[in-house]
C-alpha positions as CSV (number, residue, x, y, z in Angstrom):
1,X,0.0,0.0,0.0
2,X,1.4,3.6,-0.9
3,X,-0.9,5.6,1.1
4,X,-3.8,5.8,2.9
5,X,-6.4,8.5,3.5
6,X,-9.6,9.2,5.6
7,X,-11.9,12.4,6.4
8,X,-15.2,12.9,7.9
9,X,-17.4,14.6,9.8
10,X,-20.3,13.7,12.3
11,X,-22.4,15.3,15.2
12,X,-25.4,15.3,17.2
13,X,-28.6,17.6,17.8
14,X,-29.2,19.4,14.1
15,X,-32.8,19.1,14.6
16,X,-34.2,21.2,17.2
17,X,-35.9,19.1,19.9
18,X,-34.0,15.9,18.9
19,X,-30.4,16.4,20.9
20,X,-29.5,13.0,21.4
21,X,-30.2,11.9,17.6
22,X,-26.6,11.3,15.6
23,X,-25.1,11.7,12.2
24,X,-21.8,11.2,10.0
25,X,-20.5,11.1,6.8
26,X,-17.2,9.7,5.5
27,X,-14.7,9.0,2.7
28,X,-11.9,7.2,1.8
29,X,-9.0,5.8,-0.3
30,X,-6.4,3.5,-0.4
31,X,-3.6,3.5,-3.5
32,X,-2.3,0.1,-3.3
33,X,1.0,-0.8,-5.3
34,X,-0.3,-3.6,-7.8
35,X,0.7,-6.9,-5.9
36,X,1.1,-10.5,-8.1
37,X,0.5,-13.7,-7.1
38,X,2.5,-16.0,-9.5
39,X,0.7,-19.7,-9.4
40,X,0.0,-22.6,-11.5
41,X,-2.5,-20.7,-13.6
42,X,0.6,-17.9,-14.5
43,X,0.3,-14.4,-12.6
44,X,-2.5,-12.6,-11.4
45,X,-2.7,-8.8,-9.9
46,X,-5.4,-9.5,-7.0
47,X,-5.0,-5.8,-5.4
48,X,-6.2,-2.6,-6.9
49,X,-7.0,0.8,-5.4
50,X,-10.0,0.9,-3.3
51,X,-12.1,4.0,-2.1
52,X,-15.8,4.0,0.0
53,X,-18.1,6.4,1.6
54,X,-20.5,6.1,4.5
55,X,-23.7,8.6,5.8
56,X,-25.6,7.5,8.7
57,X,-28.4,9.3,10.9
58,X,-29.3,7.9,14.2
59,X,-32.3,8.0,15.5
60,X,-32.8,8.4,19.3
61,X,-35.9,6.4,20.5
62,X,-34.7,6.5,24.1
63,X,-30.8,7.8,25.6
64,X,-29.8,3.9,25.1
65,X,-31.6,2.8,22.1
66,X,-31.0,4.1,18.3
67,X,-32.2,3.3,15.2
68,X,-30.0,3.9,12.4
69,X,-30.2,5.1,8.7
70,X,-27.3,4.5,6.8
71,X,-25.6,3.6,3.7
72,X,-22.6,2.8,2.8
73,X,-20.9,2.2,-0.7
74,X,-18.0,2.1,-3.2
């Protein structure tokens, strides 16, 4: 792997009246030096650059219980 990077941002209480419901929102990405596996079948590369997201909301039914909204993806 050459590098490695990761941001995001979260917090709680942007609805008035709901304080204890949570939320977040992220990114990141990985360059990965192009690895071979050499093998009966001749070489393969099996590693390639990789990058995601992720946004969630929680919900606050009580101070210990959450339901949560979220998706994440490639």
């Amino acid at each position: 792997m050459r590098f490695f990077f990761s941001i995001g941002v979260g917090g709680k209480g942007i609805i008035p009246g709901r304080p204890l419901d949570r939320f977040g929102i992220g990114y990141y990405y990985m360059d990965v030096r192009s690895a071979k596996f050499t093998g009966l079948h001749g070489s393969r590369e099996f590693l390639r650059d990789e990058s995601g997201f992720e946004a969630f909301y929680n919900i606050a039914i009580t101070p210990w219980f959450y339901i949560d909204a979220g998706h994440t993806g490639d």
